[in-house]
C-alpha positions, 0 to 999 in steps of 0.5 A: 393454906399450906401450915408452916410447920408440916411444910417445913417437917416435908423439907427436912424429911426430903432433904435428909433422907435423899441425901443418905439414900444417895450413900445407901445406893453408893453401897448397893452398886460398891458393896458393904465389904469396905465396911465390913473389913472396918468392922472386923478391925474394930473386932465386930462382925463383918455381916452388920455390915448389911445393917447399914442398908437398913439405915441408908436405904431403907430408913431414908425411903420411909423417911422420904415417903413419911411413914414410921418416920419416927422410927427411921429418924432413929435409925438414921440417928444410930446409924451416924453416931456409928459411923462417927465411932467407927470412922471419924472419931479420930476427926471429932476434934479437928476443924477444917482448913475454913474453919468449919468441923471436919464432921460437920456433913455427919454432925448435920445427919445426926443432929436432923434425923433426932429433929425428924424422929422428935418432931415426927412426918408433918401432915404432908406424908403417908401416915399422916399426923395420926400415925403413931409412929410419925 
């Protein structure tokens, strides 16, 4: 009999972590530099641009896969809350002409990889529930 629980921590996993791979592959076909011309505007380093590989490709993968899933959901977490700071805080306050949050897709990335990295990788997963890390 499936747990409801792990089986739910596998749809989560899934889900998030497909749908930020998708925007890590983006950038491996595009390249980083959009990103790292946003960075060098802020007076950052362009080369952290590279670090957005870590949180949109290789986080997601983990996370998919179910090993250093805690990890990952942190990764993915910061990775967001940068991304809000660099590129969307002028929207943190607006609402959409539907009268949903103009940042409700990254509201909904942040918010589910800190559930992924507190609730950890569910049984369904490589490192299974004794791993320390998912």
């Amino acid at each position: 009999m499936i747990k409801s629980d792990d089986a739910g921590k596998l749809v989560i996993r899934v889900a998030l972590g497909v749908l930020i791979l998708l925007h890590g592959l983006f950038k491996i076909k595009s390249g980083v530099g959009g990103i790292a011309g946003m960075l060098s505007s802020h007076g950052l380093p362009g080369f952290l641009a590279y670090f957005v590989l870590v949180g949109e490709v290789v986080a997601p993968v983990l996370m998919i896969i179910g090993l250093f899933t805690r990890i990952a959901g942190w990764v993915i977490a910061i990775n967001m809350l940068v991304a809000i700071g660099l590129a969307h805080m002028g929207s943190i306050a607006s609402f959409t002409g539907q009268g949903g949050w103009a940042l409700e897709l990254q509201g909904m990335f942040l918010f589910a990889s800190i559930a992924v990295a507190l609730f950890g990788a569910g049984r369904f997963s490589v490192g299974g529930t004794g791993g320390r890390y998912n």
